[in-house]
C-alpha positions in Angstrom: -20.5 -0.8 -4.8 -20.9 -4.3 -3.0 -18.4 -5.7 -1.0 -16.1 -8.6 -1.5 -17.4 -11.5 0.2 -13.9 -11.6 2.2 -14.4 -8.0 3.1 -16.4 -7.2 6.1 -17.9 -3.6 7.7 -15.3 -3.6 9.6 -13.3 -3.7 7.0 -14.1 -1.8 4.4 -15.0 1.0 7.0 -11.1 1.0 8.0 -10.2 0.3 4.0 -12.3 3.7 3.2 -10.7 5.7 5.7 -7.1 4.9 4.8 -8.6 5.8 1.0 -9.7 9.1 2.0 -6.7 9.8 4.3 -4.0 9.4 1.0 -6.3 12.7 -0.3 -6.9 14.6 3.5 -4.6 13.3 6.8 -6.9 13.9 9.6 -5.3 12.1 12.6 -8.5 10.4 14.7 -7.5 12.1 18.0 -8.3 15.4 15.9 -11.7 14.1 14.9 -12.5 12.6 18.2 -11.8 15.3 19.6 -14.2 17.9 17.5 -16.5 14.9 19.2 -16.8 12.8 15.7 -15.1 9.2 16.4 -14.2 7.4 13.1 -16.3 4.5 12.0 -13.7 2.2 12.5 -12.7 3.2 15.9 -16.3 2.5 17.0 -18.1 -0.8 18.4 -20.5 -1.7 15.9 -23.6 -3.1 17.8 -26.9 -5.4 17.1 -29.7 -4.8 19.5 -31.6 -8.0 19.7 -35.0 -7.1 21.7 -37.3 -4.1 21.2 -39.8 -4.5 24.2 -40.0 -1.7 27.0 -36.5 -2.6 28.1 -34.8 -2.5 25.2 -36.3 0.8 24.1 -35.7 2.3 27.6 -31.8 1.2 27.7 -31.7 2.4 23.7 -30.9 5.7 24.3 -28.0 5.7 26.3 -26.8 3.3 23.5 -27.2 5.9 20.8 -25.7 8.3 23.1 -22.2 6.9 23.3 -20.2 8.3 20.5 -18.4 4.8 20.5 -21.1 3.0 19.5 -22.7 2.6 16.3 -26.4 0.7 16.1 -26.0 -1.0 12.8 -28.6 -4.0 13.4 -32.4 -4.3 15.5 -33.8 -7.3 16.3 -37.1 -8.5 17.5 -40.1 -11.4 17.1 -42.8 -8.7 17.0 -42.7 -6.1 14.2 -44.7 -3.6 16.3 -47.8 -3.3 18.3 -48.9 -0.7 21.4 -50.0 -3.2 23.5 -46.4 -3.7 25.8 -46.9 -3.0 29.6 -44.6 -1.0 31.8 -44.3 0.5 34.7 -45.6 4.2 34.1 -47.9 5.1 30.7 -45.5 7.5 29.5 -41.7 6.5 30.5 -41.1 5.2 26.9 -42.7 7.9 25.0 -40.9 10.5 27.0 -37.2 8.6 27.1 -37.4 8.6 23.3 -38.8 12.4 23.0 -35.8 13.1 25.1 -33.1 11.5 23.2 -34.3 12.3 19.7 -35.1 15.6 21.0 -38.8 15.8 19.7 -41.3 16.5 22.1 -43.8 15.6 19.6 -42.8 12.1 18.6 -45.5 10.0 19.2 -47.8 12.5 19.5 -51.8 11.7 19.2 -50.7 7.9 19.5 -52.2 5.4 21.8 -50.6 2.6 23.8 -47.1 1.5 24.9 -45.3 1.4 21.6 -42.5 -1.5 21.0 -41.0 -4.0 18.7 -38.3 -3.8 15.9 -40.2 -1.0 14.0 -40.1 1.1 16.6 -36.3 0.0 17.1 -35.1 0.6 13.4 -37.3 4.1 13.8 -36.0 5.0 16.9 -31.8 4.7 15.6 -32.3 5.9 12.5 -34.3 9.0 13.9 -31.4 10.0 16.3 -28.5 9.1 13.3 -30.3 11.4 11.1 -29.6 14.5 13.3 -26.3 14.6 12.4 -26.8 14.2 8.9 -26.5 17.3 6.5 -29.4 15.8 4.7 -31.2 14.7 8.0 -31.9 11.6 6.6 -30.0 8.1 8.0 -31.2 4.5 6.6 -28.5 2.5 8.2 -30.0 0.3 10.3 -31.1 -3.2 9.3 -33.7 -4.7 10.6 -34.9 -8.7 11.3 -37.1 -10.7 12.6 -34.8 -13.7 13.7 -31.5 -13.5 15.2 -30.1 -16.1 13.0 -30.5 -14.6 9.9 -29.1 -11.6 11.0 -26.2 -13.3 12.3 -25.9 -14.8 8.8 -25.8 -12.0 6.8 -24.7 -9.3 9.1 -21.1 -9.6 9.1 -19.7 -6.8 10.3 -21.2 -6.9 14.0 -18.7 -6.6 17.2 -21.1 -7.0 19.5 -24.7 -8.1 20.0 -26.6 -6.2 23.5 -29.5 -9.2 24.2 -32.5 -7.5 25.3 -35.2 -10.2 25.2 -37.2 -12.5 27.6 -34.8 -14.8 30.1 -35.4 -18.1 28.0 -33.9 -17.1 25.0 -31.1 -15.4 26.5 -28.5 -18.6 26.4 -29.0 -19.2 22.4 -28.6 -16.2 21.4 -25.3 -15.8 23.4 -24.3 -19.0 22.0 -25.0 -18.6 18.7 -23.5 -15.0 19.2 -19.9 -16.4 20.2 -20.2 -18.8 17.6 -20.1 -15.8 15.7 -16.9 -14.4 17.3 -19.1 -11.4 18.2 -18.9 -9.9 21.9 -22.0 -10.2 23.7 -23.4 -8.2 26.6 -26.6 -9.3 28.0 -29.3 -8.2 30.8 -30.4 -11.0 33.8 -29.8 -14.0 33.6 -27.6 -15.9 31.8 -30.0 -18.3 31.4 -33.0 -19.2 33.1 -31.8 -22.9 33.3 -28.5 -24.2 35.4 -27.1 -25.8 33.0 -27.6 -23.8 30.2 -26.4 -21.0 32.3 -23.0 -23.5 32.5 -22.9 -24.1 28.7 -22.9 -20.3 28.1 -20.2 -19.3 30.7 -18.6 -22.1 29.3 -18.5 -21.0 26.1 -17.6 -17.4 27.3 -14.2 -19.5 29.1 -13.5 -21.1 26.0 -13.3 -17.7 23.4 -11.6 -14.6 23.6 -14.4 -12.8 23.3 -15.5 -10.3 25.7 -18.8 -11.0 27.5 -20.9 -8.4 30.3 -23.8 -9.4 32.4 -25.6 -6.2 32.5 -26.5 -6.8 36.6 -23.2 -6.0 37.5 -22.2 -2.4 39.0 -19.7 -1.2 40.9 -20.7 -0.5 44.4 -18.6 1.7 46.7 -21.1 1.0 49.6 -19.8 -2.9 49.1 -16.6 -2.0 49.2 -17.2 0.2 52.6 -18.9 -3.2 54.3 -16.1 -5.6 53.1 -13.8 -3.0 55.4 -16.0 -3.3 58.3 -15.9 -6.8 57.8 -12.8 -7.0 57.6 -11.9 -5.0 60.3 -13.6 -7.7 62.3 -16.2 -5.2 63.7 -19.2 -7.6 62.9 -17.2 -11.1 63.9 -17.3 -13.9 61.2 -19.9 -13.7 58.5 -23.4 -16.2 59.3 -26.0 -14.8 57.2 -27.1 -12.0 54.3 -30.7 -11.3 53.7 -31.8 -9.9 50.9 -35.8 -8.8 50.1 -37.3 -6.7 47.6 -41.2 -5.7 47.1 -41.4 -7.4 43.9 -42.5 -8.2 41.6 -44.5 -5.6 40.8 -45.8 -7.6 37.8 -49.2 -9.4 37.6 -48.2 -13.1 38.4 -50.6 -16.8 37.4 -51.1 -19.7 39.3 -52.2 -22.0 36.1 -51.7 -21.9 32.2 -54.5 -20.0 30.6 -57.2 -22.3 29.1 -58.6 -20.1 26.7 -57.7 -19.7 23.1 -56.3 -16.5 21.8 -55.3 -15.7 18.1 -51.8 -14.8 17.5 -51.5 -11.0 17.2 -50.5 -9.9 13.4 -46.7 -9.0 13.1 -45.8 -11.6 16.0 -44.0 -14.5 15.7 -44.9 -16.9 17.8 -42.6 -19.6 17.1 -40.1 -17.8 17.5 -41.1 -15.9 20.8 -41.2 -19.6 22.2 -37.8 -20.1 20.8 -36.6 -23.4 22.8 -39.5 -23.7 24.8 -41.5 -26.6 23.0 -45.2 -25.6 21.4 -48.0 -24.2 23.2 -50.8 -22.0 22.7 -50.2 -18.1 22.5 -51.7 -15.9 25.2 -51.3 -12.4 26.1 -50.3 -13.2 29.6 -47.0 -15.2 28.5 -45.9 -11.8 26.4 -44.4 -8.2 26.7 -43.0 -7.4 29.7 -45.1 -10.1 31.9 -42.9 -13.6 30.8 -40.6 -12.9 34.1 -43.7 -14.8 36.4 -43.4 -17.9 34.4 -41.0 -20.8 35.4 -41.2 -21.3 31.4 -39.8 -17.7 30.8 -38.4 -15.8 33.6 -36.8 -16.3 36.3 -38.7 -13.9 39.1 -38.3 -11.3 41.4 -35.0 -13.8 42.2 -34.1 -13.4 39.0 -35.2 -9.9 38.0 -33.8 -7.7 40.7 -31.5 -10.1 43.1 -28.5 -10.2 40.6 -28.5 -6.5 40.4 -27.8 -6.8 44.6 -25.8 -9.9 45.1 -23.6 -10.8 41.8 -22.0 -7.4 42.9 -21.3 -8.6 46.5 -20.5 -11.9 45.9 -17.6 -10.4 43.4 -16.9 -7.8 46.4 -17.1 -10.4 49.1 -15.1 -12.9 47.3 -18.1 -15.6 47.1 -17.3 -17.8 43.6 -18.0 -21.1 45.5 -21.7 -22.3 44.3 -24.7 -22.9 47.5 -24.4 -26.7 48.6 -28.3 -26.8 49.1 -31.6 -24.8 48.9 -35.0 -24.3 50.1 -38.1 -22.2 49.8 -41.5 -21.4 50.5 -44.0 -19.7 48.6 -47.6 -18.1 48.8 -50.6 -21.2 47.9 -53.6 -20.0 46.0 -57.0 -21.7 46.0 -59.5 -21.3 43.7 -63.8 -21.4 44.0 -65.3 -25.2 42.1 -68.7 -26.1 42.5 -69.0 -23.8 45.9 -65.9 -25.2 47.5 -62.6 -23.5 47.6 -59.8 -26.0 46.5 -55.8 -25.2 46.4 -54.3 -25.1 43.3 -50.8 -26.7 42.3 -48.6 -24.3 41.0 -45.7 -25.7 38.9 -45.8 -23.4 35.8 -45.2 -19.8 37.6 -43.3 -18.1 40.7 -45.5 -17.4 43.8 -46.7 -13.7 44.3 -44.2 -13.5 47.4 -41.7 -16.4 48.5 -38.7 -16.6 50.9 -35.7 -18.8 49.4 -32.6 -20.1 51.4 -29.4 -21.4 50.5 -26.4 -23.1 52.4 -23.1 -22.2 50.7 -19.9 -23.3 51.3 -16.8 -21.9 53.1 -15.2 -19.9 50.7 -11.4 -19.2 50.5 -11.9 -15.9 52.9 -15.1 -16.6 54.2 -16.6 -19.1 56.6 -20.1 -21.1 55.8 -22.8 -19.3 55.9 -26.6 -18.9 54.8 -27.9 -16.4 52.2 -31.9 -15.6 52.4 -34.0 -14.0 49.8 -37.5 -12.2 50.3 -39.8 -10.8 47.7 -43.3 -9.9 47.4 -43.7 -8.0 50.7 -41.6 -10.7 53.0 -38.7 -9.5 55.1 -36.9 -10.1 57.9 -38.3 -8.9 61.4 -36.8 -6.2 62.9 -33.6 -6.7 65.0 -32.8 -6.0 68.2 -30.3 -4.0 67.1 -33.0 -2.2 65.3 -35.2 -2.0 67.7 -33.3 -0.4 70.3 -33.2 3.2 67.5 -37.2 2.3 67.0 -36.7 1.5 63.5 -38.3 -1.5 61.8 -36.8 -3.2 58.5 -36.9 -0.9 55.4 -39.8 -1.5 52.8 -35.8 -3.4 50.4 -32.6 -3.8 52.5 -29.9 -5.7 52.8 -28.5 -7.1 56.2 -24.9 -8.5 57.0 -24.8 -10.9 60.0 -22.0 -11.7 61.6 -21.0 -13.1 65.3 -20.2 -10.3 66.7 -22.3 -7.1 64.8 -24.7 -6.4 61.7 -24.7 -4.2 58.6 -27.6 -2.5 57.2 -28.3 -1.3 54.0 -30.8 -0.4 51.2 -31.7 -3.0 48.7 -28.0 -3.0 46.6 -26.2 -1.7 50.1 -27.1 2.0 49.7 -26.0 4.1 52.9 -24.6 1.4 54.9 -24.2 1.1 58.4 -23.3 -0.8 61.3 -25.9 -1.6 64.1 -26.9 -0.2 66.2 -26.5 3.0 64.6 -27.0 5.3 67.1 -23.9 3.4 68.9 -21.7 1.6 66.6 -21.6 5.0 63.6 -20.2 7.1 66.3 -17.3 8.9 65.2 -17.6 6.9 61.9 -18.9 9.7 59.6 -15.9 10.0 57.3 -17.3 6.3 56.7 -20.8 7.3 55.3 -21.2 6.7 52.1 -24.5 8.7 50.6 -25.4 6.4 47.6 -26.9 9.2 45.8 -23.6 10.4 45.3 -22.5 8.2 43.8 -21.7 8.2 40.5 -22.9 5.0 38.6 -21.7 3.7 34.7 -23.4 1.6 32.6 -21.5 1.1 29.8 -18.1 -0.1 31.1 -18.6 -2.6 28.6 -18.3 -0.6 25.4 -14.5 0.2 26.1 -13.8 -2.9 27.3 -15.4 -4.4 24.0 -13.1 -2.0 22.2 -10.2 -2.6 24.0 -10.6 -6.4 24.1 -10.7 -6.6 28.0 -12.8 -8.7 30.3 -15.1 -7.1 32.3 -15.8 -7.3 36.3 -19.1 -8.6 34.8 -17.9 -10.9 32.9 -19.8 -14.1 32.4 -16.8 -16.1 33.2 -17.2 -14.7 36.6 -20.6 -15.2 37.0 -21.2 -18.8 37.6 -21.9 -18.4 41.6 -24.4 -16.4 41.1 -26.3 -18.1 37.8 -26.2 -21.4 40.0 -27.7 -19.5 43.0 -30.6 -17.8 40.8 -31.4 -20.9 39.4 -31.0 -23.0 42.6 -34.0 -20.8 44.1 -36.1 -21.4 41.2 -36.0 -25.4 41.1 -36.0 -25.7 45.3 -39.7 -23.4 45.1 -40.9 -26.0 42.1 -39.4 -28.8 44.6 -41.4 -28.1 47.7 -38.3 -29.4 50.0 -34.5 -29.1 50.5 -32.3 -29.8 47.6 -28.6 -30.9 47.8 -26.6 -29.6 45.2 -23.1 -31.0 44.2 -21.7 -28.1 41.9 -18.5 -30.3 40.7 -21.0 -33.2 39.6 -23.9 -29.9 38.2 -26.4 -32.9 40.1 -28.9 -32.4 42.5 -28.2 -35.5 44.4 -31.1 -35.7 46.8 -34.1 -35.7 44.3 -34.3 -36.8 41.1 -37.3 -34.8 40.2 -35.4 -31.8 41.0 -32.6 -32.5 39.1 -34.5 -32.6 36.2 -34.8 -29.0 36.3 -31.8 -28.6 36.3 -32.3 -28.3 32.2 -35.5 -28.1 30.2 -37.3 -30.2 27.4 -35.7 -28.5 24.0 -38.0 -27.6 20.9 -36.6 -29.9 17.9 -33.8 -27.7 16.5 -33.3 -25.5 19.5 -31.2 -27.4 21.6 -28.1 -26.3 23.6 
């Protein structure tokens, strides 16, 4: 029977269970709790992005009896050629949830795209079917028709590469749906803005998958504010990333665009160019174009959660970085190369922030790519060197120490300053860790801690460290005037040239 054009799933879901009810009165609690949750009491979901990620986060998705997959979403129809970061993870992640050890059996490749998405829900739904058969996932090729004639969506999960992020949030909200979204916001300041923005301006409830609640923040802010390390003066931050293969140039070479991909839409807002393999699946992050880096890519899973923890919502004042050169052979003689289309294989970035409302000034410094900060003295006098990730709290008077994210803090010198502190410890792989706070928030029309409307600090950081690398010197940044005020250059980059039809 089709639906009214007023009615939506949402609706007649709800509609069809009062219906039934007038023949059967089964309160919900009595169903949820025989583990079946009624339709209607469920967040109904599009997942737009099929790549590794999106299959690999998929299955904790399906998982959650409060969610319902209704919708898949992806440029690429399906191919095996995706990269990731072991030969088998997605094969076996999906084995594991649809609980077939032979799926994908025989098969070559790193499987991906909306195929594989619209096989992989309607696979696990079909368990629980008496016939063991489930078609009730759509399918598309472009978000916007799927926002056109999927109307019964709560919320949309973005999964795809960092440049398309901001639209489809946007055209998400315009939507009234809830969106949730991985790293970044946007790979662009002010596009970042528009979309938090946006989030400010709606009801609707918005998640930036990077955040997590950390104990072992929670356990420094105490020692911190205990005054055992002084006043705050710096946080480093370094991770080995990326682990991807990154470019110094644009390929020159042609390359035909791969059957069941499109292209233009893959680009989305990024204005025409030629496809290549190396801009695609799983490898965009390298590109100034598409990602964001290793900044981007791991450092809002570390700091958006301390800055929330820390207090720090007032954006850097300035930045500046450094990054690895390349040269290249011509005619016998080894020239350097300018780089201004991707991030350098390793690069150091630091910003000056601001005093915040509990925090003095003070300097935050990021390392990737096998950078870190030299060992301490405070390290030094236990013979220890900095770990391979870590994160270290300065302050006047004392240090902190901890793993990438703040796992297993401790003061420094440990062998001194931990004394009698071992009710303190916290052992991070204890710790419990959720990553769908969203969902009930969604359901329950509640902001999240991740919320993008508490996420501009860090968006303007992330993005900051991209445009003072492409600057090649110190950028001032006024944050009430979104203007780089020193260089004009710079603060073009602030936004990006628009494809006709794609601007935000």
């Amino acid at each position: 029977m089709p639906l009214p054009d007023h009615l939506n799933r949402r609706d007649f879901l709800a509609s069809a269970a009062t219906f039934a009810a007038s023949f059967t009165i089964v309160p919900s609690n009595v169903i949820a709790g025989l583990g079946k949750i009624p339709p209607s009491d469920q967040l109904t979901v599009a997942n737009i992005g099929c790549g590794t990620q999106g299959l690999r986060e998929m299955g904790s998705l399906l998982q959650n009896p409060k969610v319902r997959v209704v919708a898949v979403c992806d440029v690429n129809k399906f191919s095996t050629d995706y990269f990731d970061w072991s030969p088998y993870g997605i094969r076996d992640g999906i084995r594991e949830t649809l609980g077939d050890k032979s799926w994908w059996e025989g098969k070559p490749g790193i499987p991906g795209g909306r195929d594989i998405g619209q096989e992989y829900v309607e696979k696990f739904y079909a368990k629980n079917k008496p016939s063991g058969k489930y078609k009730g996932c759509a399918s598309y090729e472009d978000y916007r028709e799927l926002f056109a004639k999927e109307k019964g969506i709560d919320a949309v999960k973005i999964m795809t590469p960092d440049h398309t992020h901001g639209p489809i949030a946007l055209a998400a909200m315009d939507q009234k749906m809830h969106v949730v979204t991985h790293k970044p916001i946007a790979n662009r300041l002010i596009e970042g803005r528009k979309v938090i923005q946006r989030a400010k301006e709606t009801s609707l409830v918005t998640h930036l998958l990077a955040w997590s609640d950390r104990p072992e923040y929670r356990q420094i802010k105490a020692w911190m504010d205990a005054g055992l390390i002084g006043e705050l003066q710096e946080i480093h931050n370094w991770s080995y990333r990326p682990v991807w293969q990154q470019w110094t140039k644009r390929p020159t070479e042609s390359q035909a665009i791969p059957e069941g991909l499109n292209w233009e839409l893959w680009l989305g807002p990024v204005p025409d160019m030629p496809y290549h393999k190396n801009y695609t699946h799983n490898v965009f992050r390298g590109w100034y174009e598409f990602g964001g880096g290793s900044v981007a890519d791991m450092g809002h899973y570390s700091l958006f959660p301390l800055f929330e923890t820390l207090g720090i919502d007032r954006s850097p004042v300035s930045a500046r970085a450094f990054g690895t050169t390349t040269r290249e052979e011509v005619n016998q003689v080894y020239q350097w190369v300018k780089n201004d289309v991707a991030f350098p294989a390793s690069c150091t970035i630091k910003w000056n922030f601001p005093a915040q409302e509990k925090l003095p000034a003070f300097d935050l410094f990021w390392y990737d790519g096998g950078m870190k900060p030299f060992a301490c003295e405070e390290l030094e006098v236990d013979g220890k060197d900095t770990p391979e990730e870590g994160l270290l709290i300065v302050g006047s008077k004392g240090k902190i120490l901890g793993g990438f994210r703040g796992e297993n803090p401790v003061l420094l010198p440990e062998s001194t300053m931990m004394a009698g502190r071992d009710s303190e410890r916290i052992n991070s792989r204890e710790v419990e860790r959720k990553t769908d706070q969203w969902v009930d928030a969604m359901l329950e029309k509640q902001q999240t801690p991740g919320s993008f409307t508490r996420a501009q600090c860090i968006t303007d950081t992330i993005n900051l460290g991209a445009i003072a690398l492409r600057a090649g010197k110190k950028i001032d940044f006024d944050a009430n005037l979104v203007k780089i005020t020193n260089d004009e250059a710079a603060n073009q980059l602030l936004t990006r040239e628009y494809r006709a039809g794609w601007e935000v």
